[in-house]
N, C-alpha and C positions, 0 to 999 in steps of 0.2 A: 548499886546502880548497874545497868546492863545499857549495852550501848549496841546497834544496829546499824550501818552504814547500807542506804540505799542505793549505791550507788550511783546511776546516771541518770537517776531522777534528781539530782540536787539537793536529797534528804539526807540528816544521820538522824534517827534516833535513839536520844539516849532516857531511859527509863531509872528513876528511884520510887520505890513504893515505900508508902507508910498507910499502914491497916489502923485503920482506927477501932475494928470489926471487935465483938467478941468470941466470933468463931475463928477454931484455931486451924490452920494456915499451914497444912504439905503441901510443898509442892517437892513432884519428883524433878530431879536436877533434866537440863536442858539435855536433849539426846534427841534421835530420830525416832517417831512412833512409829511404833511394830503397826504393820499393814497400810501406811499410809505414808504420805512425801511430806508430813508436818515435822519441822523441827522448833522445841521451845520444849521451855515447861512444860509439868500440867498438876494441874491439880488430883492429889489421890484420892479427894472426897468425891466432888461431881464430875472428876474428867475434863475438865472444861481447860483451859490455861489465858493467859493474859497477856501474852506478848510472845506471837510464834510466827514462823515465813514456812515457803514453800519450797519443792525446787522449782516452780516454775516462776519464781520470782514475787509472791504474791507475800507480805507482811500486813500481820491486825496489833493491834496494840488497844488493850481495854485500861480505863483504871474505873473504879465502882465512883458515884455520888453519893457521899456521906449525909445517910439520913435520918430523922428520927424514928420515925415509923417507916417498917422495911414491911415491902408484904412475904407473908413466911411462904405463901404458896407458891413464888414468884419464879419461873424458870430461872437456871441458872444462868449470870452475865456469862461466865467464863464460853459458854456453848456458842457465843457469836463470833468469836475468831476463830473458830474448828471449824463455821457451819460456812462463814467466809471464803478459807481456807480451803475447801473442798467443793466449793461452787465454779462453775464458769464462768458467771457474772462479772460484770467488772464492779471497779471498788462501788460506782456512782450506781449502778443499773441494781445492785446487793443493797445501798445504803435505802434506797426507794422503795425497797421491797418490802425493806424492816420495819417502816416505818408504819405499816400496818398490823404489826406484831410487837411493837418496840411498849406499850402499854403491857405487855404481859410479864415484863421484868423490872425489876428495882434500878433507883439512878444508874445511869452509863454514859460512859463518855468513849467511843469508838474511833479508833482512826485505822482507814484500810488503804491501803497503796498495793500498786502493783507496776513493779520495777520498769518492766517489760514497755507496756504504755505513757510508763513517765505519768500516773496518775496515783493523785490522793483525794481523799474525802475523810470527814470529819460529823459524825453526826453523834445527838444525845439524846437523852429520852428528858431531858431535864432543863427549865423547874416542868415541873405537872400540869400547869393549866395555860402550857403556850405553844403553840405549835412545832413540831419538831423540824429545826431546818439542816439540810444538810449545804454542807460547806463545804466546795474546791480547798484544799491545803496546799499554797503557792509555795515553791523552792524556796530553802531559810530556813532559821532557826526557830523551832517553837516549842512553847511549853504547856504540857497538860497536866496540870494536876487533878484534884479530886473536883473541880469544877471546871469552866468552859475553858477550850483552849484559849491558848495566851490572855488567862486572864491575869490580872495587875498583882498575883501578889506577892507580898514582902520576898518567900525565900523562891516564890515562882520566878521574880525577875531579877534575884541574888543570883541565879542559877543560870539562867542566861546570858546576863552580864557576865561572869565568870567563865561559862565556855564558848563565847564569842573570845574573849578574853586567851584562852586557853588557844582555842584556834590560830590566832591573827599571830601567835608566837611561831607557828608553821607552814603561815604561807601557803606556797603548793606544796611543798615535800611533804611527807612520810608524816601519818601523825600516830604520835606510843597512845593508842587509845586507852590499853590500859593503865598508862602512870595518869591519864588529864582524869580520866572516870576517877581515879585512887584520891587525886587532888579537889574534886567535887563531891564525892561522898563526905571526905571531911571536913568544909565549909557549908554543908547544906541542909 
């Protein structure tokens, strides 16, 4: 689990991935990309990464839609938080744009904020035959898994419950992000 603190937008995000994929899955560890202000992962197949910021304060956070039929042609998800990442756009004026391109990739579930403006957006390409809406993302806790944000499930809302839980034990002070991430990876 990797965890994000947005600061004075009222966000933390904290990320667990589980690949259900058969393809297999380098990612180069998180570091600064040589020629650019991205910092995250990335993937060593297509370049692409799934959860990286900026210095100018801009954070994307992908997870894929588990599907049956993937199309093999499909641009890679990993390319929309780089392409983010490197836009001037804001999260909302990016998420609108996509949306005329967001058919040429397999399920995704996006969330782009940018620190600076105190804004989030939330958009998906998924299911297939319904319009794609994008979503303001209000200050608070929320959980994306491999489907719509905060959607109901079982270890989705174990997870939440837990590090609200995990929080409310500190208050305003100081939080060990990495012992509560260490106590939710092993409950989750």
């Amino acid at each position: 689990m990797q965890s994000l603190d947005l600061g004075r937008t009222g966000h933390t995000l904290g990320v667990r991935c589980f690949h259900g994929s058969p393809r297999i899955w380098l990612t180069m560890p998180v570091a600064w990309w040589d020629g650019c202000d991205i910092l995250g992962g990335r993937d060593a197949a297509a370049g692409g990464t799934w959860l990286a910021c900026s210095r100018a304060g801009r954070v994307a956070f992908l997870t894929n839609v588990l599907e049956l039929h993937a199309l093999p042609e499909a641009k890679s998800r990993g390319e929309l938080p780089v392409l983010f990442l490197e836009s001037p756009k804001s999260p909302k004026e990016f998420a609108e744009a996509l949306v005329q391109e967001a058919h040429q990739y397999n399920g995704f579930n996006l969330l782009l904020a940018n620190v600076s403006s105190r804004s989030m957006v939330y958009i998906s390409n998924r299911p297939k035959d319904e319009p794609i809406v994008i979503q303001e993302v209000s200050p608070g806790i929320h959980v994306l898994s491999n489907a719509k944000l905060d959607s109901p499930w079982p270890k989705a809302k174990r997870l939440e419950q837990n590090f609200k839980e995990e929080l409310d034990k500190y208050g305003e002070g100081e939080i060990p992000a990495e012992e509560i991430l260490d106590k939710l990876m092993r409950d989750s």
